[in-house]
C-alpha positions in Angstrom: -10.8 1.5 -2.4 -7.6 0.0 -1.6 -4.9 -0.6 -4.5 -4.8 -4.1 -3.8 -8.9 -4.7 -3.9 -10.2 -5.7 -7.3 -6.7 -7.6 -8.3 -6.2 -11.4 -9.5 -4.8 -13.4 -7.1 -2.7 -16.3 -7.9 -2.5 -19.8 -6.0 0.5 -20.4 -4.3 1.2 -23.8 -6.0 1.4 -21.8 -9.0 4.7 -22.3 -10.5 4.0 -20.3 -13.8 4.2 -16.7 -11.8 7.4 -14.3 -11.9 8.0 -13.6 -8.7 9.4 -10.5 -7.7 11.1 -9.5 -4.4 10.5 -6.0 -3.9 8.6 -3.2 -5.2 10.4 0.0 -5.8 12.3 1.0 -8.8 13.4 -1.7 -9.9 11.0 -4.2 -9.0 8.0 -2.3 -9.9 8.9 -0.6 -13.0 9.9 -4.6 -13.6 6.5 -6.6 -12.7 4.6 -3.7 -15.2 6.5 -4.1 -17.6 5.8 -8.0 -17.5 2.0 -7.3 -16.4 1.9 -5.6 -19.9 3.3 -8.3 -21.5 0.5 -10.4 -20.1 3.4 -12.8 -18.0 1.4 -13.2 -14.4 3.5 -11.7 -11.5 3.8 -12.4 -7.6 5.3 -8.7 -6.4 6.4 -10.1 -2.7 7.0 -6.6 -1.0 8.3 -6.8 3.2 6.7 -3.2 3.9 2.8 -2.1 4.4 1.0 -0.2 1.6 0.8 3.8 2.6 -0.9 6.1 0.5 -1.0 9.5 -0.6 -3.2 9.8 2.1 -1.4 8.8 4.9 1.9 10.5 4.0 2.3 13.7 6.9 4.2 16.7 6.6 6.5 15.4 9.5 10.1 14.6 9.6 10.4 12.2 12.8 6.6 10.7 11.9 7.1 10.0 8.3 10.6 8.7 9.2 8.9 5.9 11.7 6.2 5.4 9.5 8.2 4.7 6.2 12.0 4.1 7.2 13.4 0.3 6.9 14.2 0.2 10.6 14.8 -3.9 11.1 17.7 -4.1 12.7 21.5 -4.0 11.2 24.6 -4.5 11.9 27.9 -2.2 11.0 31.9 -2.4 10.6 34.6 -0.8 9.2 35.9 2.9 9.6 33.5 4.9 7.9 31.5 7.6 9.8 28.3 5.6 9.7 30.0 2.9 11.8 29.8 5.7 14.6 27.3 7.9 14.2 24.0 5.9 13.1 25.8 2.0 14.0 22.0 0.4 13.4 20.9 2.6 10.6 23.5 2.8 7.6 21.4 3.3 4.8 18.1 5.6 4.7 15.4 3.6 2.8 11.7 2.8 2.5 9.9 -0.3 4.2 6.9 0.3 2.1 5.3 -0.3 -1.0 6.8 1.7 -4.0 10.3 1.1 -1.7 12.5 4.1 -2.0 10.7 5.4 -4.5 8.5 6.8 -1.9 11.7 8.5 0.0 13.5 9.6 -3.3 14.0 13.2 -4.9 13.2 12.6 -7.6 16.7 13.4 -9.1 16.9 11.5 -12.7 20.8 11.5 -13.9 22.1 9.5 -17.1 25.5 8.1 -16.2 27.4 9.2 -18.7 29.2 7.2 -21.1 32.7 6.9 -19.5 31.4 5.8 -16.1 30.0 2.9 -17.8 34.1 2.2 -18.7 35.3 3.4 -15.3 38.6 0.6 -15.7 39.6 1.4 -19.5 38.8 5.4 -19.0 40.8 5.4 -15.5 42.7 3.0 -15.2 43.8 0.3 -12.7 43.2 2.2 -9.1 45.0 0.4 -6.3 42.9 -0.8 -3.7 39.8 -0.4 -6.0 37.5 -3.3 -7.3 36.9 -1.6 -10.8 35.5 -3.3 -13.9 33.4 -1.8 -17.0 29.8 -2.5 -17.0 29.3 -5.1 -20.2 26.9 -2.7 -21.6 27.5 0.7 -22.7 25.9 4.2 -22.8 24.9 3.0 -26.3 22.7 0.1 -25.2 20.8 1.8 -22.5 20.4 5.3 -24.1 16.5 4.1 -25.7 15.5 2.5 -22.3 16.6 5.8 -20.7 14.5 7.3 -23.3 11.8 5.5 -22.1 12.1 6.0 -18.7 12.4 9.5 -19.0 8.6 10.1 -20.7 7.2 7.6 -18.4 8.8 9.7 -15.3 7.8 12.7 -17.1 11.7 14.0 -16.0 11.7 18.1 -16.4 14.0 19.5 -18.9 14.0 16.4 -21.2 11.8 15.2 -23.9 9.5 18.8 -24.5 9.0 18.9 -20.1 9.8 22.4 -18.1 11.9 22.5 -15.5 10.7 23.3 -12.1 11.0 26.7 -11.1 13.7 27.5 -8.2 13.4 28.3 -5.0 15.6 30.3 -3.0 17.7 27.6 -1.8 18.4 27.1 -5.8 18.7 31.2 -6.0 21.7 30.8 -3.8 23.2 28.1 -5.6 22.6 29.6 -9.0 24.0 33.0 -7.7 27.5 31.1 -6.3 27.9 29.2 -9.4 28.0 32.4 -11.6 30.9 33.6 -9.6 32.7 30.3 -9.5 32.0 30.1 -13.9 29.5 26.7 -12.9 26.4 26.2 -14.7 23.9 25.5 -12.7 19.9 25.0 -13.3 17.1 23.2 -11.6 17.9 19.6 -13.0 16.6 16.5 -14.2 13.9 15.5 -11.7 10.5 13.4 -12.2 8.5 15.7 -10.8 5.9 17.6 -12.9 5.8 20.8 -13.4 2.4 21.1 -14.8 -0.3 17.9 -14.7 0.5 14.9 -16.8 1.0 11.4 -16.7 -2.1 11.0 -14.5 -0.2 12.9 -12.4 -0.7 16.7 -10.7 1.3 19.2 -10.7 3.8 20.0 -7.8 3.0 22.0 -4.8 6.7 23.0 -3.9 5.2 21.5 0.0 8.7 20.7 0.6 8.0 17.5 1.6 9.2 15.2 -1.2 11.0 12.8 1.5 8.1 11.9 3.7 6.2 10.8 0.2 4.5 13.0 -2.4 0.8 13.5 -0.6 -0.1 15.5 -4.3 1.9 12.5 -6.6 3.6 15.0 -8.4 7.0 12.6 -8.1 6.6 9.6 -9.8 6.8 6.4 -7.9 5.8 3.3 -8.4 3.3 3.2 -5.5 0.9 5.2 -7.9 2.0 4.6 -11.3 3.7 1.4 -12.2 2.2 -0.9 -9.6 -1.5 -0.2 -9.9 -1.2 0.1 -14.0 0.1 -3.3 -13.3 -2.2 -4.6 -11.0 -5.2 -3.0 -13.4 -4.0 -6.0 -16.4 -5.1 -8.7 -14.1 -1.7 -10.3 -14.2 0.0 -8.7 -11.0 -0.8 -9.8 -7.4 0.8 -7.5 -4.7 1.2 -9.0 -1.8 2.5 -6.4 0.8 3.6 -7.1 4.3 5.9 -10.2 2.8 9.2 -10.7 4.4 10.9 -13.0 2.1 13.4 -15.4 4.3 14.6 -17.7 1.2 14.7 -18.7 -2.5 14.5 -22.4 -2.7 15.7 -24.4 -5.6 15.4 -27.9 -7.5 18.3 -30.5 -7.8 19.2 -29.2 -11.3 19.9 -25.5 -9.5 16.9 -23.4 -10.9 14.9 -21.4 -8.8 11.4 -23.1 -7.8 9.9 -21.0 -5.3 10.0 -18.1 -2.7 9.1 -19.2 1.3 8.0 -15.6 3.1 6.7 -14.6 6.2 3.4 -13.1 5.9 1.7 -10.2 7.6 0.9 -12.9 10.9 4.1 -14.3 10.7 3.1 -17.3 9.0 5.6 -18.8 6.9 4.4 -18.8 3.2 5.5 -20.7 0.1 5.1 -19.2 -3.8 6.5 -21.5 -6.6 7.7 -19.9 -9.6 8.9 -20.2 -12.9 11.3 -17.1 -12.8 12.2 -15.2 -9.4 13.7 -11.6 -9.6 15.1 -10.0 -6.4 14.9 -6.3 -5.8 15.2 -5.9 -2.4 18.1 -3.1 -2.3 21.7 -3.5 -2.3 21.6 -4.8 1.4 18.9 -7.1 1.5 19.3 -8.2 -1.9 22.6 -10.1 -1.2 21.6 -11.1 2.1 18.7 -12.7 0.8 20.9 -14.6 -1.3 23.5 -15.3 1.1 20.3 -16.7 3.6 19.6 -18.9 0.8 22.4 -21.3 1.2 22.5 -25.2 0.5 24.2 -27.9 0.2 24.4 -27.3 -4.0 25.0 -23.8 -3.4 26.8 -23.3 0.3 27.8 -19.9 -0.2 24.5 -18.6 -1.2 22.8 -18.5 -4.3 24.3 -17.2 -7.5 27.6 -16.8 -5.7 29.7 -18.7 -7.7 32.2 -16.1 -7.8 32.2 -15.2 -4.6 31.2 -11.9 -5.4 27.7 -11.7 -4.2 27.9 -8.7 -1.1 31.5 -7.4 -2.2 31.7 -4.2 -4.2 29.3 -2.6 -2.0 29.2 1.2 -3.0 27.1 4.5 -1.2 28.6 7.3 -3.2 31.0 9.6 -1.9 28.0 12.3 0.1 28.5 15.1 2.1 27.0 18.3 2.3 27.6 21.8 2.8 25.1 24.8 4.4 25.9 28.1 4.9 24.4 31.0 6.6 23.3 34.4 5.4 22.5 37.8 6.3 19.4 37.7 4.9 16.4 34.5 5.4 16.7 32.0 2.7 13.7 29.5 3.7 15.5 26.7 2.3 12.6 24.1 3.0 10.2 26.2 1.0 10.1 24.5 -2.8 11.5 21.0 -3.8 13.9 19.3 -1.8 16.5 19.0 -4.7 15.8 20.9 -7.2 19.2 22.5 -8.5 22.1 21.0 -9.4 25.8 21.8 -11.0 27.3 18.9 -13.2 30.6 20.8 -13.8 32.5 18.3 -11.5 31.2 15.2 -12.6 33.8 14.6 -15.4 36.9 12.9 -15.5 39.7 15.0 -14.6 42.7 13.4 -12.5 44.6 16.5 -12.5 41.9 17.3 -9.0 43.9 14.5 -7.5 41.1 12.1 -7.9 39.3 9.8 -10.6 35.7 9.8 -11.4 33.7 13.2 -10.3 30.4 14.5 -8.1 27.5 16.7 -8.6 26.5 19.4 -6.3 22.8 19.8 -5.9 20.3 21.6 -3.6 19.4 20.2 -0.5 17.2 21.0 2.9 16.8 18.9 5.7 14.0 20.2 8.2 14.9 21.6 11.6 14.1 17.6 13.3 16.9 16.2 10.7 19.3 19.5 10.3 19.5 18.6 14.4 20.3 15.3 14.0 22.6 15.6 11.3 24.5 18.7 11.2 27.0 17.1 13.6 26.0 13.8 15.2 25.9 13.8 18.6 27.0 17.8 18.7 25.8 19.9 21.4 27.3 23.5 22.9 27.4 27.3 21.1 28.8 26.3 17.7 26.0 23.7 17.2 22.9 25.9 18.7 24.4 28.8 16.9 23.7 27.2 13.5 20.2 25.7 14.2 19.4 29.6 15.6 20.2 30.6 12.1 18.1 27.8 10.4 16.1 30.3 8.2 19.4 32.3 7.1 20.6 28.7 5.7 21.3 27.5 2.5 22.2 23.8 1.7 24.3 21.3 -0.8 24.4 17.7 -0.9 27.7 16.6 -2.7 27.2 13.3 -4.3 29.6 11.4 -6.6 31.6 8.0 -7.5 33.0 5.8 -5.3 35.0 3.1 -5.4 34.5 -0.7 -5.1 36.2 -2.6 -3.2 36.1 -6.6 -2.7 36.4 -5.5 1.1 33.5 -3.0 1.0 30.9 -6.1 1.4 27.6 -7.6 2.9 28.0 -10.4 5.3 25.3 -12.3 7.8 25.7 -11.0 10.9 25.5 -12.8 14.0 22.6 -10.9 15.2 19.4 -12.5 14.1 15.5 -10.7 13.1 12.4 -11.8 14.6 12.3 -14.8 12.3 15.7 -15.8 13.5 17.3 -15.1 10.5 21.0 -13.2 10.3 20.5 -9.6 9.7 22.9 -7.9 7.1 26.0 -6.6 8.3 27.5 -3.5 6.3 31.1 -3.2 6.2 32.2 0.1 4.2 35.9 1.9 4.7 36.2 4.8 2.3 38.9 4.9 -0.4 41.8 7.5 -0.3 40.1 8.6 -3.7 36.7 8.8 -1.9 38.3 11.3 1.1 40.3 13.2 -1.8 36.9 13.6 -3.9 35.2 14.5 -0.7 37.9 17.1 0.4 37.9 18.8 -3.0 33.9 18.8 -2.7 33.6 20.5 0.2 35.8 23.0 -0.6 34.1 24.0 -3.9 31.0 23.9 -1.8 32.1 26.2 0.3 33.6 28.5 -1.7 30.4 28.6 -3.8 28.5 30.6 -0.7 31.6 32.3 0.5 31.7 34.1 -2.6 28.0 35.2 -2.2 28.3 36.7 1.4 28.2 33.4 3.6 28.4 34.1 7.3 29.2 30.5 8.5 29.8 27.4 6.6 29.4 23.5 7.7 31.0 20.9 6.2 28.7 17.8 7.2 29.5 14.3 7.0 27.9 11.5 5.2 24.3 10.7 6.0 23.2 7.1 6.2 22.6 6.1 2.7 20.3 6.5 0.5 22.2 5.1 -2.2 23.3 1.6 -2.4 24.7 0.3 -4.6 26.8 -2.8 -6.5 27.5 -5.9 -4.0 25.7 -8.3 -7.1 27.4 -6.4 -10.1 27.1 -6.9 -13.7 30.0 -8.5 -15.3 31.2 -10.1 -18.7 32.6 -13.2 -17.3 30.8 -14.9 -14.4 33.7 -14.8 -12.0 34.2 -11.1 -11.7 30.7 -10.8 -10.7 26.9 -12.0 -10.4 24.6 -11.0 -13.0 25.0 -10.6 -16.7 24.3 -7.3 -18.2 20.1 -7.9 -18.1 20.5 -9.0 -14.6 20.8 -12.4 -15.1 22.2 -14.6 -12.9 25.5 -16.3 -14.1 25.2 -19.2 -11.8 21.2 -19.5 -12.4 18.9 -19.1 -15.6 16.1 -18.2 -14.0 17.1 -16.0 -11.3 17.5 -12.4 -11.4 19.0 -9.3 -10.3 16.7 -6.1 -10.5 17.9 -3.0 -8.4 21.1 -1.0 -7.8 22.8 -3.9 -6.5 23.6 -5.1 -10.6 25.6 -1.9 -10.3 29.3 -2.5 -11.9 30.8 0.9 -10.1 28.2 3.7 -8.9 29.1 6.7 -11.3 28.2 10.2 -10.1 24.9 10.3 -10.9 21.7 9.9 -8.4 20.7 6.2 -9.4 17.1 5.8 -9.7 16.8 6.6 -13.6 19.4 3.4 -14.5 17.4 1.5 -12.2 14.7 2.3 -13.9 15.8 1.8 -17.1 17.4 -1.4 -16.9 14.4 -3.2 -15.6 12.4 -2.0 -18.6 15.2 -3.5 -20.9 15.7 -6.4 -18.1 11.6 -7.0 -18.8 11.7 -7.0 -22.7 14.6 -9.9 -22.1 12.8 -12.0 -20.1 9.7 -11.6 -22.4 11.9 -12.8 -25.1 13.4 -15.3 -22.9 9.9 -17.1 -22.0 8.9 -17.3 -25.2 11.6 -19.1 -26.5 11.0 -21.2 -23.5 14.4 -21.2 -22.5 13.5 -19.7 -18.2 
C-alpha cells in the first residue's frame, strides 16, 4: 500500500491548512510535529515518492533517480562554477528531501558558533552576525531530536562499529594525538524506533533500502500522515506564495504532477525547500506590495549564502582497505573544530570518514582529469582510504541567490548560485588538507589526493535568523520579520554555518519552530 493511500485529503479552498513547502528535515520533522498537535497540514513536496523498495545499490542510477537535476545557473570563482556549472549543490528531488541522500551525521553546533561575531570578531569581507538564540535555547530540542533519530553514542545508544576506512582514520589520529571514534550518526545500531538495524551495505547515499537511517520518508511523514491531519501531496512544484492586501500569506499556486497549475489557500505557509529554492521561491513571489520578493524587506533574502568549507583527502596503501564496505561516514575527529586563530583562521572543521564508489571517485577525484596520475589512483581503488573535511564558512552579502535569466519548464527563473570563497575559507581549507594528509602519511600512505569541493550537499543561510529585521529574514522560530504567517523551516534560517554537518539543527529547530506556531494559533494571533 502506498504511504499516501488511506490519508485525509483537504479541499483546496481550505484556508485553515499549514501549508508546507517541502518535505525533508525541516519540513517533515515540521508538518508531524503539527499533525500531532491535531493543526491540518498541506506537505506540497516537487519530487515523486520512492521507497525502500525502489532505492538500488547504484551510484549513477540512484543519482538520476533521486538527484534535484532542474536546471541551474552558476557565478563567481569558486570551483563549482567550473567543474559541475549546472549542478552546485547535491540534493534530493524526492519525498523525505535530503534526508534520503544524507549520512546520517548528527553534530550539535557548539555554543560559540552560535556567537560567531562576539567570539571572533569583526572578519573583513565577512557577513557575520550571532544567531538570536543560543546553545542554551536549543539544547532540549536537540535532546529531542536526538531520541527520535535514535543518534549513536548519545542518550544510552552504541555507536556503530568501524570499518576499515574508520580503522585508518583511527590509527592516523593516534599518531597525530586526535581523538577520533565513529560519531554521532542516526543510524541504529541495533533495531529501534520502528526501525532495523544497519547492514553496513555501504549504500547510505542512494537511500537506506533496510531504514536503518532515519529520514523523514519513513518516520516523520507517515506518523503524520497516520493522525489524519497531514495530506502529502508529492510531485508539487510550487511556482508562488500569494498574499492579501494586508501582506499575509493566503495561499500556495503549484504545478501538479500534469502540469496543471494548482491553488492551496492557507492560514500559515512554511517554506522548506533548501537554501536554493527556498529564496528563489520567495524572490518568484514578487508584487507590487512586495517587489523584491516576499519577506525581503531587508534585502537579505538570497545573500549570506554558505556551503561549508569541503574538501577531501584519500590515500593509498600497501595493503586493501575496502573503503565502501561499512557506513559511508562513520568516523569522525572534532579536534579542529574549535576556535583557535593562532591556525591563521577563525571558526574550525571536522574530519570524518568518507567513500565515494568507483562511478563517483571517477568523477570526482579530479574533474575532468584523464592520463597516468588519474588511472593510477582509480587502479588502486581498494588500497584507498578517504576523508571529507567539512567546516565553517563565511557569509558574505555577495555569496547570494539571484533569478536567473534562464527559465524551467514552467517559465519560471531558475536560481542562480553565486559563491566566491573567503581568504579564511582557502586558509581553513589549506590547513585541512594538510592535517588530512599527514594523518595517513604517518600510517604508511603511498599516494595522497587533495580533492576539491564537491557540489553541495550543505546549503545553507541566504534567509538567516536575526534580532532585528534588517540584518536578516526570519526571527529566531523562523518567523518572518516582514510577514506573520510566513515561515522559514530549513538550513536557509541559518545565521553562519558552524562546523558541524546540519541536519540535527534543522531538525531541532522545526520541533521548537512547531511548539511556537502551536502556541501562536491558539492565541489566534497567525
Amino acid at each position: 500500500m502506498a504511504m499516501t493511500d488511506n490519508q485525509k485529503t483537504f479541499d483546496h479552498d481550505d484556508d485553515n491548512v499549514v501549508v508546507i513547502i517541502g518535505s525533508g528535515a525541516g519540513g517533515g520533522t515540521l508538518a508531524n510535529e503539527l499533525a500531532q498537535q491535531g493543526i491540518d497540514v498541506v506537505v506540497l513536496e516537487a519530487g515523486a515518492i520512492h521507497t525502500r523498495g525502489d532505492f538500488v545499490a547504484d551510484e549513477w542510477a540512484a543519482f538520476s533517480q533521486l538527484s534535484w537535476l532542474d536546471g541551474r545557473t552558476t557565478s563567481g570563482s569558486f570551483r563549482l562554477a567550473r567543474d559541475f556549472p549546472n549542478l552546485p549543490a547535491w540534493i534530493v528531488k524526492a519525498v523525505g528531501g535530503t534526508t534520503v541522500h544524507w549520512a546520517g551525521a548528527s553534530l550539535r553546533i557548539q555554543p560559540h558558533e552560535f556567537e560567531a561575531l562576539s567570539h571572533y570578531g569583526e572578519v573583513a569581507d565577512a557577513n557575520l552576525l550571532d544567531w538570536p538564540l543560543s546553545y542554551d535555547d536549543l539544547a532540549p530540542y536537540y535532546d529531542n531530536a536526538e531520541k527520535r533519530m535514535g543518534v549513536t553514542r548519545t542518550h544510552g545508544n552504541k555507536g556503530l562499529p568501524g570499518n576499515n576506512n574508520f580503522k585508518v582514520m583511527y590509527a592516523g589520529a593516534q599518531k597525530l594525538g586526535y581523538d577520533c571514534n565513529t560519531g554521532h550518526m542516526a543510524i541504529n545500531t541495533v533495531s529501534g524506533n520502528g526501525r532495523a538495524a544497519c547492514q553496513q551495505r555501504g549504500f547510505c547515499f542512494q537511500g537506506c533500502s533496510t531504514g536503518a537511517k532515519w529520514s523523514t520518508l519513513y518516520t516523520e511523514l507517515p506518523a503524520a500522515i497516520e493522525t489524519g491531519h497531514m495530506e502529502l501531496r508529492p510531485e508539487a512544484q510550487v511556482a508562488r506564495i500569494e498574499h492579501d492586501d494586508s501582506g499575509k500569506v493566503t495561499a500556495v499556486v503549484y504545478f501538479d504532477a500534469d502540469g496543471n497549475e494548482q491553488r492551496q489557500k492557507a492560514r500559515l505557509v512554511a517554506v522548506a525547500g533548501n537554501s536554493i529554492e527556498t529564496p528563489r521561491l520567495l524572490l518568484n513571489s514578487e508584487s507590487s506590495m512586495f517587489p523584491d520578493g516576499l519577506a525581503n524587506g531587508s534585502g537579505q533574502v538570497g545573500r549570506n549564502y554558505m556551503r561549508h568549507m569541503t574538501g577531501s583527502v584519500y590515500a593509498t596503501f600497501d595493503e586493501p582497505v575496502h573503503m565502501y564496505r561499512g557506513t559511508t561516514m562513520a568516523g569522525i575527529i572534532a579536534d579542529e573544530s574549535g576556535h583557535d586563530p593562532a591556525r591563521g583562521f577563525v571558526g574550525g572543521y571536522e574530519m570524518e570518514t568518507l567513500s565515494l564508489g568507483l562511478p563517483f571517485m571517477a568523477a570526482f577525484l579530479d574533474p575532468g582529469a584523464w592520463g597516468h596520475k588519474f588511472t593510477n589512483a582509480l587502479d588502486q581503488y581498494d588500497h584507498m582510504a578517504g576523508m571529507w573535511l567539512v567546516g565553517e564558512d563565511m557569509p558574505r552579502e555577495t555569496n547570494r541567490i539571484t533569478l536567473s535569466e534562464t527559465k524551467d519548464s514552467h517559465g519560471l527563473p531558475v536560481a542562480n548560485v553565486h559563491y566566491d570563497d573567503h581568504p579564511n575559507d582557502v586558509a581553513m581549507r589549506e590547513h585541512a588538507y594538510r592535517q588530512g594528509s599527514n594523518l595517513y602519511k604517518a600510517v604508511g600512505a603511498r599516494d595522497v589526493y587533495e580533492v576539491p569541493p564537491y557540489p553541495s550537499t550543505h546549503n545553507l543561510g541566504t534567509c538567516r535568523m536575526s534580532e532585528k529585521a534588517e540584518e536578516g529574514v526570519c526571527n529566531s522560530y523562523g518567523q518572518t520579520h516582514d510577514i506573520p504567517n510566513l515561515f522559514i523551516s530549513d538550513g536557509s534560517q541559518f545565521t553562519t554555518s558552524a562546523a558541524e554537518n546540519p541536519t540535527l539543527t534543522i531538525v531541532s529547530l522545526a520541533i521548537r519552530q512547531a511548539e511556537h506556531i502551536g502556541e501562536l494559533m491558539k492565541e489566534g494571533t497567525v
